[in-house]
N, C-alpha and C positions, 0 to 999 in steps of 0.2 A: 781546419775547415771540416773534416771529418768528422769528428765527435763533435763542434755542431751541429752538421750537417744531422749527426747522428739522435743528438740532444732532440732538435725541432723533428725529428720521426718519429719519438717517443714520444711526445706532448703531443702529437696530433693523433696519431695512435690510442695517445690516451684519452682524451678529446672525444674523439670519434666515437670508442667503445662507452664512454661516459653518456655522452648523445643518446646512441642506441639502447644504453640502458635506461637513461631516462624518456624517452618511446614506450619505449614495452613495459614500466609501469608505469604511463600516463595510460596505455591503450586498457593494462591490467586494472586501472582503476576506473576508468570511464566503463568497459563493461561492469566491474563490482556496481557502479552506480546505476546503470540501467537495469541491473538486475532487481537492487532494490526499491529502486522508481516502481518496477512490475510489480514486486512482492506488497508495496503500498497500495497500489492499483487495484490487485486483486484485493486488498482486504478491507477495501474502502467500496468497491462492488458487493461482497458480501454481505458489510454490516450496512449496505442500502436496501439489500433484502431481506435484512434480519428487521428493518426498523418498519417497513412494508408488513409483516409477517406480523410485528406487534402490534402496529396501529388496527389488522384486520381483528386480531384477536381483543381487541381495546372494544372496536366499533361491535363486532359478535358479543360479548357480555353486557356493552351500554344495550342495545336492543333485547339479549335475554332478559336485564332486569325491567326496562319498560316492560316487557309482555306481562311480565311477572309480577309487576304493580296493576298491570291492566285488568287482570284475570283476578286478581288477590279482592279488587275493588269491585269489581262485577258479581264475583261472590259471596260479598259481606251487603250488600244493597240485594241480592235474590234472597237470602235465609233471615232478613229482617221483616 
């Protein structure tokens, strides 16, 4: 009965420390994932401001070249 007795404290013992280790990298990975959830988060905020930033710079040059055709045609109709 002993070294059963002794057997079934090893195997739960072993068990137990198994468990435990598999916690702490379920919890070590669940944070690794929220981390990189942020790291997307953040880099998906910025290239919403980058895309913001190019449409402005898009819509500034469409209007410099209207002006630019505007002025170009007023000038060629005055020295005629």
């Amino acid at each position: 009965m002993s070294s059963s007795s002794s057997s079934a404290t090893r195997i739960y013992r072993t068990s137990a420390f198994s468990r435990e280790r598999n916690r702490m990298h379920a919890r070590k990975t669940r944070q690794r994932k929220k981390e990189h959830m942020q790291k997307l988060q953040n880099r998906a905020d910025e290239l919403k401001l980058e895309q913001i930033r190019l449409k402005q710079a898009i819509n500034e040059k469409n209007t410099a070249s209207i002006l630019v055709g505007l002025f170009q045609t007023g000038d060629g109709e005055g020295s005629a």
